[in-house]
Biotite code that builds the C-alpha atoms (Angstrom):
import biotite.structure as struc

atoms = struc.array([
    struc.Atom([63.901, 130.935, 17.189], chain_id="A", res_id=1, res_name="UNK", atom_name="CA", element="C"),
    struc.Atom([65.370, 131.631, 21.284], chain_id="A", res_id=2, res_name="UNK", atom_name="CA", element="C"),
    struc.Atom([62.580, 129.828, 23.414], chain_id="A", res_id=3, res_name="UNK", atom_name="CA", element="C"),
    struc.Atom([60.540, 132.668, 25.081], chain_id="A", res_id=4, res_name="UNK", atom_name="CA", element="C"),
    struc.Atom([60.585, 132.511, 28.536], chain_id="A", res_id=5, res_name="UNK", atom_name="CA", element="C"),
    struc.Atom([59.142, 133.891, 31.940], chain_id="A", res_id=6, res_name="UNK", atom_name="CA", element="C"),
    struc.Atom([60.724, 137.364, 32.924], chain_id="A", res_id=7, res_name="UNK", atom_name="CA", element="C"),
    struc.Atom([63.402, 136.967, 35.477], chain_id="A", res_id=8, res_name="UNK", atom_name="CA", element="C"),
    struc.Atom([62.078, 137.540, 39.388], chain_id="A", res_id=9, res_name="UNK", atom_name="CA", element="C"),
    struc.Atom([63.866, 140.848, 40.633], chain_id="A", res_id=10, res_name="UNK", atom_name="CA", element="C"),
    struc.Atom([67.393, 139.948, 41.405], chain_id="A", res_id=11, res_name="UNK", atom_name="CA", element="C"),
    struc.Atom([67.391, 136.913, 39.863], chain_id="A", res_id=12, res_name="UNK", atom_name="CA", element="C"),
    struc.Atom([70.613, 136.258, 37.795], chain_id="A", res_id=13, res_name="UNK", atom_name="CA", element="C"),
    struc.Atom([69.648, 136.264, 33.982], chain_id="A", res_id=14, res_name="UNK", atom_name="CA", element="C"),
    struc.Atom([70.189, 133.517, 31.339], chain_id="A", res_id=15, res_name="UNK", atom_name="CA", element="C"),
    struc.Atom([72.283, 134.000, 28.543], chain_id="A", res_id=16, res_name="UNK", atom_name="CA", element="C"),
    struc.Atom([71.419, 132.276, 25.187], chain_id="A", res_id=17, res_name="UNK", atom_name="CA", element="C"),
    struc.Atom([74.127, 132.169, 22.251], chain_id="A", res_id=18, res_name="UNK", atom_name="CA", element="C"),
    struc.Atom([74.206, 132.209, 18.693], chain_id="A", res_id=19, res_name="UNK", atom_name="CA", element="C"),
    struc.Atom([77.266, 131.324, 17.090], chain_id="A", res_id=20, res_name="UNK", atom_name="CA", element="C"),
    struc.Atom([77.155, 130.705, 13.739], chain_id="A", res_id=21, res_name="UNK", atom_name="CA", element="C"),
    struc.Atom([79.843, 129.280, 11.599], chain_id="A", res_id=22, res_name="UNK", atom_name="CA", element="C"),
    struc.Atom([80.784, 128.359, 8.697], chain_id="A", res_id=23, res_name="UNK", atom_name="CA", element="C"),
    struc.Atom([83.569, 125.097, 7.800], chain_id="A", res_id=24, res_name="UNK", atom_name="CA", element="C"),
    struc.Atom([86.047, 124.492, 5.238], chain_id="A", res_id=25, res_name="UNK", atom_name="CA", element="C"),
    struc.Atom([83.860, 123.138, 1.620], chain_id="A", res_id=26, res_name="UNK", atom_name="CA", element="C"),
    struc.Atom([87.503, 120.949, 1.530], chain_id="A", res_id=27, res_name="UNK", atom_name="CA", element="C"),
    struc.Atom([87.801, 119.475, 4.591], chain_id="A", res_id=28, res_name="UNK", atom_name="CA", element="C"),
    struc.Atom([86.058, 115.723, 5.280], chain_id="A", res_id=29, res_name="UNK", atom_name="CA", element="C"),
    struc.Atom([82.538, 115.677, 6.798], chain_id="A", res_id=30, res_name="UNK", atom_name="CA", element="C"),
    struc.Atom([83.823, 113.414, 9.616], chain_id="A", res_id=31, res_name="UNK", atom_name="CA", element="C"),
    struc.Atom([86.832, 115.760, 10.408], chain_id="A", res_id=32, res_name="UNK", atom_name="CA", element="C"),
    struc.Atom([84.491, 118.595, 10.763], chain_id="A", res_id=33, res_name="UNK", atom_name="CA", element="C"),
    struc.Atom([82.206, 116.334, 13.050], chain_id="A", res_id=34, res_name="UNK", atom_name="CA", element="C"),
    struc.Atom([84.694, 115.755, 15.267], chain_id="A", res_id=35, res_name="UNK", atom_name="CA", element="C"),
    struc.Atom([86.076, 119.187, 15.420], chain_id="A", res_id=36, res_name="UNK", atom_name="CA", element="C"),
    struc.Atom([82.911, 119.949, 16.541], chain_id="A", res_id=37, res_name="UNK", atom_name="CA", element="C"),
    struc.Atom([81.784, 117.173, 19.304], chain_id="A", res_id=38, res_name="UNK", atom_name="CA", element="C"),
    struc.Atom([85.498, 117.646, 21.079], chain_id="A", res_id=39, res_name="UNK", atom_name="CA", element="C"),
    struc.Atom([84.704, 120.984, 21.236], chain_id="A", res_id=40, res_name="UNK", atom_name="CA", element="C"),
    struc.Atom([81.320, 121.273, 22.342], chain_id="A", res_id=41, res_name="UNK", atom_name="CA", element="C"),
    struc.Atom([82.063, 118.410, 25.099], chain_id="A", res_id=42, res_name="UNK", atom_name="CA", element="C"),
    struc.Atom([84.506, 121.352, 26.289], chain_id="A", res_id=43, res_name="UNK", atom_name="CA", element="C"),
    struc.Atom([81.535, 123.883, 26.219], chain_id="A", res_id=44, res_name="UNK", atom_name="CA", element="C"),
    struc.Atom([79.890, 121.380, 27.778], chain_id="A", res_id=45, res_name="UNK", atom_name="CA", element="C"),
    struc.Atom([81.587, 120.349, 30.836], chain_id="A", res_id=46, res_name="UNK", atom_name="CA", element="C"),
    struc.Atom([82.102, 124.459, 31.592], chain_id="A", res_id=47, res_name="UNK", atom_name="CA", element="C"),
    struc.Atom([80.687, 125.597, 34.529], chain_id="A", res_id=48, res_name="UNK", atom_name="CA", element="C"),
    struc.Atom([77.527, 127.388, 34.026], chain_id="A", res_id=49, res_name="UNK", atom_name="CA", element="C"),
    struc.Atom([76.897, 125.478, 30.800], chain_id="A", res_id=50, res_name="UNK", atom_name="CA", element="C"),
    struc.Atom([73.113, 124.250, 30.903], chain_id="A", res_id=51, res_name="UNK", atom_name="CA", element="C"),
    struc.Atom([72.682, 123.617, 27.200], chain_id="A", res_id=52, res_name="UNK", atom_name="CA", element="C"),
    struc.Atom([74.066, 123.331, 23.457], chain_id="A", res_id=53, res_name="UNK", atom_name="CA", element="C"),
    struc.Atom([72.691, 122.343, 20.343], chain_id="A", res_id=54, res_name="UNK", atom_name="CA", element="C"),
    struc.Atom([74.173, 122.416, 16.866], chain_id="A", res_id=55, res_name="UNK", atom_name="CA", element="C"),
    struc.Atom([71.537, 123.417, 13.931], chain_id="A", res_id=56, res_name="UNK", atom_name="CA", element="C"),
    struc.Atom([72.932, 122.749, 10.633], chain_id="A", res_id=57, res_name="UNK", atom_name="CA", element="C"),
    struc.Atom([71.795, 124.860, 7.507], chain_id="A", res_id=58, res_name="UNK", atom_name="CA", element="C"),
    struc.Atom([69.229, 122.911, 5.589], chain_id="A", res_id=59, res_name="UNK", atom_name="CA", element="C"),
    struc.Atom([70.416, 124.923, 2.142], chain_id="A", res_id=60, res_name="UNK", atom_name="CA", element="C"),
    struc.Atom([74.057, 125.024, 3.255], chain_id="A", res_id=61, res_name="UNK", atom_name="CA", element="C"),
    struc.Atom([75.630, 121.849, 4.969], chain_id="A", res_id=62, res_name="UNK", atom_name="CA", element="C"),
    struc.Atom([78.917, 123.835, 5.839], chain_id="A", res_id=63, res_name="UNK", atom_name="CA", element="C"),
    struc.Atom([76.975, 126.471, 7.874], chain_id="A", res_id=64, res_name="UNK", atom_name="CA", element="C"),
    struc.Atom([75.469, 125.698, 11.094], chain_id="A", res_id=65, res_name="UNK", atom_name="CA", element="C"),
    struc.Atom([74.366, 127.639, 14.806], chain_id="A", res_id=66, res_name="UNK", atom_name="CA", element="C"),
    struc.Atom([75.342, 126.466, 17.921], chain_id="A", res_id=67, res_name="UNK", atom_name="CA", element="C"),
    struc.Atom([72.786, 127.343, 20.516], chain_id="A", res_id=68, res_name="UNK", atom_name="CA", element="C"),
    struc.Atom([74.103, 127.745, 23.747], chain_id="A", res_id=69, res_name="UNK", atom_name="CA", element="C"),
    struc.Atom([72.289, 128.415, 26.908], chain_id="A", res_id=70, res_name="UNK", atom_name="CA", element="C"),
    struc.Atom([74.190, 129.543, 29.840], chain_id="A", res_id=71, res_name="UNK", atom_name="CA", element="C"),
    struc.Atom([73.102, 130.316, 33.658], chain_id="A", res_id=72, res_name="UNK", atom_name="CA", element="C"),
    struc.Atom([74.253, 133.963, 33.870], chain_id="A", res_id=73, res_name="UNK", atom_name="CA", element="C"),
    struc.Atom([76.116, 136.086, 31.137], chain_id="A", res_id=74, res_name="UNK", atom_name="CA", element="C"),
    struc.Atom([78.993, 135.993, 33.834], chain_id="A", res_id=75, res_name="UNK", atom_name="CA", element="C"),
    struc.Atom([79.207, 132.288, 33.102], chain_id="A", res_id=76, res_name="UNK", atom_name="CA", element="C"),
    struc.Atom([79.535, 132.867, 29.535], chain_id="A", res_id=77, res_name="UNK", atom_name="CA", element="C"),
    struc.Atom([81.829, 135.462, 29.838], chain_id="A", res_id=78, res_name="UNK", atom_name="CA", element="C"),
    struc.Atom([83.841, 133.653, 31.653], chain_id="A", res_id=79, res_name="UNK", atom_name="CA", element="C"),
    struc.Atom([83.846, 130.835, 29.139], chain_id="A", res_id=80, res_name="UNK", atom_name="CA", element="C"),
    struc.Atom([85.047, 133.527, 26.478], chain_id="A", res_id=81, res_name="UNK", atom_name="CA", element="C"),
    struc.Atom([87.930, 134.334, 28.481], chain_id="A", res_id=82, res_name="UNK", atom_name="CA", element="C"),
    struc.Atom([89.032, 130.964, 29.415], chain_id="A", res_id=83, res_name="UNK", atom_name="CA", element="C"),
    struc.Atom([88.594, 130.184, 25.369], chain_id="A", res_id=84, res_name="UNK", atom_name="CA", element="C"),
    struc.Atom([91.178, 133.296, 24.769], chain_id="A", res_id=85, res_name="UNK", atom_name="CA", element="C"),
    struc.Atom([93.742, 131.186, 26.557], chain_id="A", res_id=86, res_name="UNK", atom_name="CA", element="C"),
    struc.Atom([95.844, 128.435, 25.511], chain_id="A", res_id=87, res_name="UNK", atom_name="CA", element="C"),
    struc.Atom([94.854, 125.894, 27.434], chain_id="A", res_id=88, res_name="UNK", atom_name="CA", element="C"),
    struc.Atom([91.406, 126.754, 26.083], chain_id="A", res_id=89, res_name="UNK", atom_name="CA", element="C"),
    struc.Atom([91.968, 127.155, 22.466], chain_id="A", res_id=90, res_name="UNK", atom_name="CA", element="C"),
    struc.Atom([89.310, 125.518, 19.921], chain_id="A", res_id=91, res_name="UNK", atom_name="CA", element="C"),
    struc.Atom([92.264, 124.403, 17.371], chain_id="A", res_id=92, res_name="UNK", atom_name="CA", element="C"),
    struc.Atom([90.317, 121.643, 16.097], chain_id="A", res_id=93, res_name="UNK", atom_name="CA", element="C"),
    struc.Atom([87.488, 123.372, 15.505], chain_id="A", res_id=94, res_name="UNK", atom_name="CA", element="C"),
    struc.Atom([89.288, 126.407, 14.195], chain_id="A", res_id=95, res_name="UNK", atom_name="CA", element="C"),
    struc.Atom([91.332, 123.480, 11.748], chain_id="A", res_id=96, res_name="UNK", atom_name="CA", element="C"),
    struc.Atom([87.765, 123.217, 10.233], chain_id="A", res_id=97, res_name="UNK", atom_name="CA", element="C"),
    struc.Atom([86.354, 126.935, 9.779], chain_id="A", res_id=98, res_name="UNK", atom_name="CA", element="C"),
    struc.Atom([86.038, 128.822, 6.681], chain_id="A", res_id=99, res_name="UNK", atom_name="CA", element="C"),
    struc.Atom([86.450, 132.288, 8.845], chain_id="A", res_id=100, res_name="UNK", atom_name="CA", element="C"),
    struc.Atom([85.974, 133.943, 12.047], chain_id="A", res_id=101, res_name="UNK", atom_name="CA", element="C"),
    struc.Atom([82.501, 132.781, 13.691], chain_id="A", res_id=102, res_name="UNK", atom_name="CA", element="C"),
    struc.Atom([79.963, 135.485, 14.362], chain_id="A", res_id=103, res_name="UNK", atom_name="CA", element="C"),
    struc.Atom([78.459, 135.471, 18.044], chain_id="A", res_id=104, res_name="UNK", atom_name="CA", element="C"),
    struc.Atom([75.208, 136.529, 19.245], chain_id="A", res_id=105, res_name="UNK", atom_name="CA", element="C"),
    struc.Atom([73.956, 137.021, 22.488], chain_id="A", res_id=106, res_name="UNK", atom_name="CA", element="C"),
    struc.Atom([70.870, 137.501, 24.155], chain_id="A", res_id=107, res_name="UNK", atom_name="CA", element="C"),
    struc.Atom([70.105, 137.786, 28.247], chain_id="A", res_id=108, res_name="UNK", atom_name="CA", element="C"),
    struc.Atom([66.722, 139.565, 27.243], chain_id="A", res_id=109, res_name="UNK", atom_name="CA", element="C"),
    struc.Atom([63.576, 137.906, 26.697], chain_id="A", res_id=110, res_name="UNK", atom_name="CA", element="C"),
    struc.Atom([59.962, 139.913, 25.538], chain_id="A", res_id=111, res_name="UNK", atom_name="CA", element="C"),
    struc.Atom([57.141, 138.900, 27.799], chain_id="A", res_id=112, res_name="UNK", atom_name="CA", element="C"),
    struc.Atom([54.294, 137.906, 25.474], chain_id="A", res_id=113, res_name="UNK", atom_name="CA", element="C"),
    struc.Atom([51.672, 137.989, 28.102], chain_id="A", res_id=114, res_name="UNK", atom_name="CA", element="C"),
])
C-alpha cells in the first residue's frame, strides 16, 4: 500500500508514485532476470527526479513483481517515459526477460486521513 502522506502546500510541485507491475519469462534463468532488472533500475535510478524504487516480488508468484517508484513531480516521471521511448533509453534487457507488456500505475494524489 502507497505511503499516505501530508497534502501538498499550495503550489507545491506534487509527488508522483508508480506502480509497474510485471511479469518475466517462467523460461528464462532467475539470475538473468535479476540482472535485467538491477541494470535497469540503476538507470531509473540515476534519472533526474528519481527519489526512490523498490522491487516487491509476488509471494504466490515469483515471476510477478511491482516496482515502486517515487518521483519528485509527475513532470520528472514523464520525462523519464519519454526518454525510455528512445533508443538510447530502451530497457532491452529487461524487456529480454518479460512475459508481456508491463502495466503502469500512477498516482500524484494522496487522501488526507486527518
Amino acid at each position: 500500500m502507497a505511503e499516505v502522506r501530508p497534502p501538498q502546500t499550495k503550489g507545491a510541485p506534487v509527488t508522483q508514485t508508480v506502480f509497474l507491475e510485471v511479469q518475466f519469462r517462467d523460461d528464462v534463468d532467475q539470475d538473468a532476470i535479476d540482472a535485467a532488472v538491477r541494470e535497469t533500475l540503476a538507470q531509473t535510478a540515476g534519472f533526474p527526479g528519481n527519489e526512490s524504487l523498490e522491487v516487491l516480488v509476488d509471494d504466490a508468484d515469483e515471476h510477478r513483481a511491482v516496482v515502486l517508484e517515487r518521483w519528485t513531480t509527475a513532470g520528472d516521471h514523464d520525462a523519464y517515459v519519454a526518454w525510455r521511448a528512445t533508443p538510447e533509453g530502451a530497457a532491452n534487457a529487461l524487456a529480454a526477460v518479460l512475459a508481456g507488456p508491463p502495466v503502469t500505475r500512477t498516482f500524484g494524489r494522496t487522501l488526507d486521513l486527518g
